[in-house]
Structures are given as C-alpha cells and as structure tokens.
PADOPA-353269 format. One record per residue (C-alpha): z negated, x negated, y. Coordinates in steps of 0.05 Angstrom, whole numbers, padded with zeros to 5 digits, always signed. Layout:
BEGIN
ZXY
...
END
This chain:
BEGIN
-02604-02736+01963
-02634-02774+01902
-02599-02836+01871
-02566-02800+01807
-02540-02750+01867
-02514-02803+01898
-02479-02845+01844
-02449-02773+01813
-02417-02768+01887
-02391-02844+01890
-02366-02841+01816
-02320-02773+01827
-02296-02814+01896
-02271-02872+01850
-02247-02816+01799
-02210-02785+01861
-02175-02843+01886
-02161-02864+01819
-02126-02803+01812
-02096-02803+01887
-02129-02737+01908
-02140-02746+01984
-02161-02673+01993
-02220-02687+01946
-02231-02748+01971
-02247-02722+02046
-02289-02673+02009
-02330-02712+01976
-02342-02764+02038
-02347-02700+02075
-02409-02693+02021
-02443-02755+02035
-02396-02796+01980
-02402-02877+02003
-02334-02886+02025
-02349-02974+02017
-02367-02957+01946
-02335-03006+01895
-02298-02996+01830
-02336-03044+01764
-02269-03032+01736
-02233-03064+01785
-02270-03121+01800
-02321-03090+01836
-02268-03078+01893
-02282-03026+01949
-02240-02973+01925
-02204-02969+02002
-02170-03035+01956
-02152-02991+01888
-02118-02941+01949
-02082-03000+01982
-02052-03035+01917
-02030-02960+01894
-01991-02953+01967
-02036-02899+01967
-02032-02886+02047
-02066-02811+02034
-02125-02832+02013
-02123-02898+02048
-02132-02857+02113
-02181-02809+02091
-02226-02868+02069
-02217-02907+02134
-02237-02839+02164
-02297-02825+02131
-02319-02896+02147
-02294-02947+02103
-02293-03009+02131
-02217-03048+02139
-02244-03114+02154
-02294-03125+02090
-02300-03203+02070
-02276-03192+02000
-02302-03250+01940
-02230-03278+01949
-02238-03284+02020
-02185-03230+02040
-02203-03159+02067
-02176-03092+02059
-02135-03099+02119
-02103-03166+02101
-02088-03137+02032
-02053-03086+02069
-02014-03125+02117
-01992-03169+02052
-01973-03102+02011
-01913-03095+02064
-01922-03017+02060
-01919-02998+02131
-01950-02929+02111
-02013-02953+02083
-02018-03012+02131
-02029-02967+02188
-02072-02926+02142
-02120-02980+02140
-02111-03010+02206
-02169-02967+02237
-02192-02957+02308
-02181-03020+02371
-02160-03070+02323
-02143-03111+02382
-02220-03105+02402
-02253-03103+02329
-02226-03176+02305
-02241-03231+02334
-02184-03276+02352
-02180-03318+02291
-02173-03253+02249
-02120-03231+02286
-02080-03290+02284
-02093-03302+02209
-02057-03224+02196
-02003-03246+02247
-01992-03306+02203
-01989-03273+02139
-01940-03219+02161
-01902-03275+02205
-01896-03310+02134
-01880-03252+02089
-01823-03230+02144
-01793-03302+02153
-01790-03329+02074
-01766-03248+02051
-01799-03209+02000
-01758-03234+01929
-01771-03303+01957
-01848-03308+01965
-01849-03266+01902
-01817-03324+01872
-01858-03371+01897
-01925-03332+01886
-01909-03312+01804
-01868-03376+01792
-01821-03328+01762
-01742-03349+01768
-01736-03281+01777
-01682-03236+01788
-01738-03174+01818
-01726-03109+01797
-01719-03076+01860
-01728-02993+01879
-01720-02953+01940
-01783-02921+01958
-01803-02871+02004
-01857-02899+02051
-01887-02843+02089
-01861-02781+02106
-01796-02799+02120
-01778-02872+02120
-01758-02920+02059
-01764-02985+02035
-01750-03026+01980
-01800-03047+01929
-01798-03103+01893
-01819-03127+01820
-01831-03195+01790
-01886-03225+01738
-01924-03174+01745
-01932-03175+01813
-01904-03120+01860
-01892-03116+01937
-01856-03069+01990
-01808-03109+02033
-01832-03073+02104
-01863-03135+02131
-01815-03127+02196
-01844-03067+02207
-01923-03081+02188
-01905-03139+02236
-01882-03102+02297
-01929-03050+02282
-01994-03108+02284
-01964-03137+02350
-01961-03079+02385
-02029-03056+02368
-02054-03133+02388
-02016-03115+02451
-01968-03172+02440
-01902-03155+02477
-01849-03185+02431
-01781-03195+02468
-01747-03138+02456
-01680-03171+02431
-01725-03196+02370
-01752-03134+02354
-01678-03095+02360
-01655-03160+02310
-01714-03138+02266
-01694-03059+02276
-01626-03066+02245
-01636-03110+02190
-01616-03065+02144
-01576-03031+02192
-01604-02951+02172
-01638-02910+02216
-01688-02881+02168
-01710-02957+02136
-01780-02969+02163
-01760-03030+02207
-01726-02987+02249
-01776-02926+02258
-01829-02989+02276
-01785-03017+02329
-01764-02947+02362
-01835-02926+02359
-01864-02982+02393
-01810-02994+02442
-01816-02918+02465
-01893-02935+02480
-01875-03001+02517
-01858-02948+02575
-01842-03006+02629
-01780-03004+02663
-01776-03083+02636
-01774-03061+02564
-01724-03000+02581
-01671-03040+02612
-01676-03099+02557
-01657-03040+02508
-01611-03005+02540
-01573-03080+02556
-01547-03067+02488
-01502-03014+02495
-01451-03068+02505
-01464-03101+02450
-01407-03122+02407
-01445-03099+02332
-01439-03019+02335
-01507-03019+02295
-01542-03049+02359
-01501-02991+02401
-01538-02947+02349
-01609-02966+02354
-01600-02954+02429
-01569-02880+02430
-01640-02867+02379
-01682-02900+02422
-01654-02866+02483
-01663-02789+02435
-01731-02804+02422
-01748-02813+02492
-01714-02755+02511
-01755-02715+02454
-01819-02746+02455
-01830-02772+02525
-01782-02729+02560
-01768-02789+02595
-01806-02819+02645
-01801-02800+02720
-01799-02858+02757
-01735-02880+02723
-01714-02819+02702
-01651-02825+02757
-01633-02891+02726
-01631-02853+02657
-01583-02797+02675
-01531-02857+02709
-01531-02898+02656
-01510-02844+02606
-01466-02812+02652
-01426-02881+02654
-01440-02894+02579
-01395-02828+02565
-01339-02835+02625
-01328-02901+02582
-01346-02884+02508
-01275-02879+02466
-01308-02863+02396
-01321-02795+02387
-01390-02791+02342
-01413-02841+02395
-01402-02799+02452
-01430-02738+02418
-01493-02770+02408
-01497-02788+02488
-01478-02722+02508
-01537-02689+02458
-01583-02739+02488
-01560-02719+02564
-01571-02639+02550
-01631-02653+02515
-01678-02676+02573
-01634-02632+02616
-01607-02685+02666
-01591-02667+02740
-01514-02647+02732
-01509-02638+02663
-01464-02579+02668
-01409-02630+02703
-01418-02676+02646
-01419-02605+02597
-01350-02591+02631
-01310-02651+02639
-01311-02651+02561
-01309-02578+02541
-01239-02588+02519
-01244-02659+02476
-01201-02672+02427
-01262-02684+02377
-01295-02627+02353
-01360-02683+02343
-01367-02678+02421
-01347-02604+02436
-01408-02587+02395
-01451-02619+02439
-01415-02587+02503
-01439-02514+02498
-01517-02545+02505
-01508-02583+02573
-01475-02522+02604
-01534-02481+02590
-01610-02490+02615
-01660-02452+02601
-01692-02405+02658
-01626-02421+02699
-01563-02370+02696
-01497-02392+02681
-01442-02407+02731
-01381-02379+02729
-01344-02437+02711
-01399-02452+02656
-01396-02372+02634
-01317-02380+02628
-01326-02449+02583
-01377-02420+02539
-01331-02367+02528
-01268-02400+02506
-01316-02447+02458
-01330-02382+02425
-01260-02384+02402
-01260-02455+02386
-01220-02474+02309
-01288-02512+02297
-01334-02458+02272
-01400-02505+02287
-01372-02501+02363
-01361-02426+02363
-01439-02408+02341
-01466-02469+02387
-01424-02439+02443
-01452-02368+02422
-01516-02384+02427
-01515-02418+02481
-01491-02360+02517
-01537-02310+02482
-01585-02292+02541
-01526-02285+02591
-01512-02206+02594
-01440-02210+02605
-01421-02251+02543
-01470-02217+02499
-01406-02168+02477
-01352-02232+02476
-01412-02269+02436
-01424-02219+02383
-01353-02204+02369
-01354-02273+02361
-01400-02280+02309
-01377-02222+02264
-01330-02286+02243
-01371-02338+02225
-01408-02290+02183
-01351-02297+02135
-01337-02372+02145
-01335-02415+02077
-01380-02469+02120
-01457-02446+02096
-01492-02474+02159
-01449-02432+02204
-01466-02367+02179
-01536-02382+02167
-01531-02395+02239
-01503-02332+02255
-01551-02290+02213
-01606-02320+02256
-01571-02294+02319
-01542-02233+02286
-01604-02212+02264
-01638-02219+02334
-01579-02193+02375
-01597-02145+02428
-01534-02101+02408
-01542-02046+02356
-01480-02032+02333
-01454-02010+02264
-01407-02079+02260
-01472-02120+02275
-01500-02091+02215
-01442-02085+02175
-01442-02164+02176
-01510-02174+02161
-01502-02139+02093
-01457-02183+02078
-01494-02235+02094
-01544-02218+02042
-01502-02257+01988
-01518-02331+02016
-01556-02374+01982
-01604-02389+02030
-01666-02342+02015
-01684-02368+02092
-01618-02335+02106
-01629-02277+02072
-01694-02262+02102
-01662-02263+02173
-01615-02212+02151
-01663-02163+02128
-01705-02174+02183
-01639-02151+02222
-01629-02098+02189
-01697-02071+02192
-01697-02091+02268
-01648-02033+02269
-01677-01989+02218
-01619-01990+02177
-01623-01950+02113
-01596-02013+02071
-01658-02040+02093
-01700-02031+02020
-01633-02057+01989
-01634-02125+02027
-01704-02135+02013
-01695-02141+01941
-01636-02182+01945
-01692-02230+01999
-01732-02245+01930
-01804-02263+01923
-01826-02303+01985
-01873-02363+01963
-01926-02392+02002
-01919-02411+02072
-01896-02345+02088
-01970-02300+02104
-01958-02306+02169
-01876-02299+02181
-01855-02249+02232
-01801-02234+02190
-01842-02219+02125
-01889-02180+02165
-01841-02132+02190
-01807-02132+02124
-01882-02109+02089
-01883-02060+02154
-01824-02030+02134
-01843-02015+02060
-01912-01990+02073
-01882-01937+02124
-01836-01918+02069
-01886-01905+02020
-01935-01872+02076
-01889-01828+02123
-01950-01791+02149
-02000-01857+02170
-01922-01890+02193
END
C-alpha cells in the first residue's frame, strides 16, 4: 500500500470516529487503517482518546480490537486507559481496558489507575469537578444510558464533563487486577444509589457472580438479614443471576436450595417472596414442587404467579397433586396467574382441554400482556377447534403487531379461511423478520394461494 493509500485510510478512520461509526471503523482497520493514528485537530491525540472523551464505547472497542494500544504514554503523561478510568463511564472503560490487564501493566501502573478511581469514588464526582474547574458550581447533571442497559449520571461544570460510575470502573479494575475486595464493601458500593439498573450495581453483581468461591457466596447471601431492604435486594439479584447465568454451581448447589427454602418459610412481604420463589423454579431445585405447593394458594397474587413454574419441569410429567394445582390456578381472579398456570400445564395431555377453555378468557381481558400471552399459546395449541380460532380473530385487534403476527400464524396453523384477512390487519413486517417462522409460513400461505397447482 503506498503512503497517500495509507493516509486516505487513517484520515476516513479519524473521520469515522469523529462521526461515531464503529461499523466503518472495523472496516477500515479491517483494511489496513492504523488504529494508533492520531488526530492534528485534537492535539495530535490517538483517536482511541477522541472515542474515550465522546463515551464512545462502540468504537472504543473496535479500536482496542483492531490493535490500538490502551496503555500509550500520552505528552501529558496519562494514557488512553487512565483517561478512561477518569471518564467514570463504565462502558467505555472496559472498552479500552484490553486483554490481561493484570499481566500487561506493571505494578506501578496498576496502582496509579487504582488510585485515580479510588480518588474519583471517595471525593464524588460534583466534588472533584469542583475542585478540578474551580467552578462554585452547582453541575448540571443528566441521566445517561451507559451501555446497553445501565445508567449513570453525567455531570457538567466549566466546561468540563464527567460520568459519576467510578464505583463501578472501580470494582470493575479490581476484579480484573484480581483484587478480592470484601464483599460487604462492594454490596455498600452496589446500592449507593439503591437501583438495580445504575451501573454500580450491574459491576458488583457481575463480579461477585465470577468470584464463584463458596467464601464470597456466603458473605452475600449473610445479607438477607440485613435490616436496609435494598441490601435484601441486591441479594435476591445476585442469587437470579446465578441461577440464569451460572445455573449455580454444584458443589454448593444443596446449600443454595436450603437457604431459599428457609428464606421463603420466613419471608412476610409478598414481592419479596415472589422473587425467591422465581429464583427457586428457575434453576429447578430438588423439591421445588413442595415449595410450588405450599404456596399455590397465597394470598398475594405477586407470589401465585410464580407458583405454576416450580410445579412444572421440563422433561418430567406432572403429579397429580401438581396436575390438580395447575388446574385451579387456571381459574385464578389474577389473569397473569391463569395464563402462567396455563402454560405451565400446556404439554400435560389431560389439562390441554381445562387449559384452552381457559384461555378463550384471557383473550378478552382488558390487561394487554395477558392476551398477548395467550395469543402465543392460542396460536400454538395442539387443539383445532372452531372456539380456538374464533378467539384468535379477535385477537387480531391488539396493538401489538408481535401479537398480531402470532395470531395469524394460528390461524394459518389451522388453515383457516380468515387467514388472508389477519394478514393484512399483521401490517408490513420491518427488518429483523427474514427469517421468522411465523412470517415464513405467513409468505407460504399467500404464495399457495396465488399458485394452487405448484401448492
């Protein structure tokens, strides 16, 4: 490649990141772009820097990908990484954090990040802006979405502009220095502000969950007695995503299932005790359906919800007394526990015909989610008859174009004439949908339509 080649590729890179294109940035590193190019504009700054002070974690990660290097000696001394660390966007800083950090810098290094993040976390974001601009302040403050599905706040002052998710970038650097912080620090870090979705405490659950030692388990779970219900929070989430994403972990898996069995004979709240129950049927504890029983008839519709998923396991047919339970939940006043309890019991051939008589209901119920919910198992109901698709027409008037979609696909499950009728009232499907089983079979239907003879 000849020079001018070369500099054309670097200077649509910097136009690219300028512009926050990270698909045409992997392109053009994929074409030989220098990913450690700098910027003139910018002070002759590698432009993984322009990506980091735009919170620009996209094309932060596609540069630190294709090669650019985190731990650059910038002219003020700082490096990508450290610019990172002191941006407080969680997001970006473990864009840039690259591969074996613990490895790649040598101790000073580490400790240096540690001590910026250490400061950051400890003074508070408005503060050290203070200090830095000399500004009295107040900060204009905005809640901003920092990856895909956390927040954070960011924070405004003389010109000068920082996310306040040092907690997290802080528990997120120890753990990947391997530095086991006690775990009743990190669950004070977790909760402070006490929402599930704020990046401090996605950081903490995520590195607790990989600090798979018994140690670390029974320092979190210690909590459940704590007096602040917030604490009693962050342990029922840390307990779901084990069940979800580690599916717990065998040699204390027995220790697991006791401990929520006694968390719910003594739980008095209801939403509390529905979240222990959904975490019990979810990794499918040993005697789930007792626990699935004992509270089939609960006062709190919260935790009957829950009920119809630990009397049912998948591959495993339902008791009688489970089969008899499932059935009166199909008749519960809570609509959410009549279509959990129907499917639940969807596979079982003796309450199929209880079950869909059931959900000819909730296909008329004025709450949305329910008969969305039954459209899905309407539409893939084993039993053809005329009521079935009777309700599914009706159906065809919810908002939901997801809902909609299901219907029609029903309907043309059972080759019912109303079939090119609901397909109209589906709408146009955008992308996303090329390779939808339900799509497909609703294009099969109209090409056999319009070509009887090849049908």
């Amino acid at each position: 490649m000849t020079e001018e080649a070369e500099e054309a590729l670097d200077s649509r890179l910097r136009s690219a990141v300028r512009a926050g294109d990270a698909e045409a940035v992997r392109v053009l590193l994929e074409e030989g772009a220098d990913p450690n190019t700098v910027d003139a504009d910018a002070d002759c700054l590698p432009v993984l820097c322009l990506a980091v002070a735009a919170y620009d974690a996209a094309v932060a990660e596609k540069l630190v990908w294709g090669g650019a290097d985190p731990d650059r000696v910038l002219p003020d001394g700082t490096t990508p990484l450290w610019r990172a660390v002191d941006g407080g966007s969680p997001a970006v800083f473990s864009a840039v954090l690259g591969e074996e950090p613990r490895l790649r810098l040598p101790e000073e290094a580490r400790e240096r990040l540690l001590t910026l993040a250490r400061g950051w976390y400890g003074t508070g974001a408005a503060e050290e802006l203070r200090r830095r601009t000399g500004a009295p302040g107040p900060e204009a403050t905005v809640r901003v979405q920092d990856g895909e599905y956390d927040w954070v706040d960011q924070l405004s002052l003389g010109g000068l502009a920082v996310r306040a998710g040092h907690g997290a970038v802080l528990t997120l650097l120890e753990w990947a220095f391997r530095i086991l912080t006690p775990v009743d620090e990190l669950i004070a870090r977790a909760v402070d502000p006490p929402d599930e979705d704020h990046v401090n405490w996605t950081a903490v659950r995520w590195t607790l969950t990989r600090r798979s030692s018994f140690e670390t388990w029974s320092a979190v779970v210690a909590h459940r007695h704590d007096s602040a219900p917030v604490n009693r929070r962050f342990v029922l989430d840390y307990l779901y995503v084990r069940a979800v994403v580690c599916a717990g972990d065998s040699s204390y898996r027995k220790q697991e299932a006791q401990f929520l069995a006694a968390w719910a004979a003594e739980e008095t709240d209801g939403g509390t005790l529905a979240k222990v129950l959904e975490i019990y049927a979810e990794d499918e504890f040993p005697g789930h359906e007792a626990i699935g029983l004992r509270y089939a008839d609960h006062p709190d519709p919260r935790v009957r919800r829950e009920v119809p998923y630990a009397l049912s396991t998948h591959g495993v047919p339902l008791t009688p007394a489970a089969r008899a339970a499932l059935l009166t939940l199909t008749r519960d006043p809570d609509a959410r526990v009549r279509i959990r309890a129907c499917e639940a019991g969807m596979t079982d051939d003796d309450l199929l015909p209880e079950i869909t008589r059931a959900l000819l209901f909730p296909a008329e119920d004025p709450d949305a989610d329910a008969r969305g919910m039954a459209a899905v198992m309407l539409a893939n109901s084993r039993i053809r008859t005329p009521a079935v698709a009777d309700a599914l027409v009706a159906l065809l008037d919810h908002d939901d174009q997801i809902v909609r979609l299901e219907t029609a696909y029903g309907l043309a499950l059972r080759e019912d004439p109303r079939t090119d009728d609901a397909i109209d009232r589906v709408g146009p499907l955008g992308p996303g949908f090329e390779h939808d089983h339900r799509a497909s079979a609703l294009s099969w239907w109209q090409w056999r339509r319009k070509n009887p003879a090849g049908a």
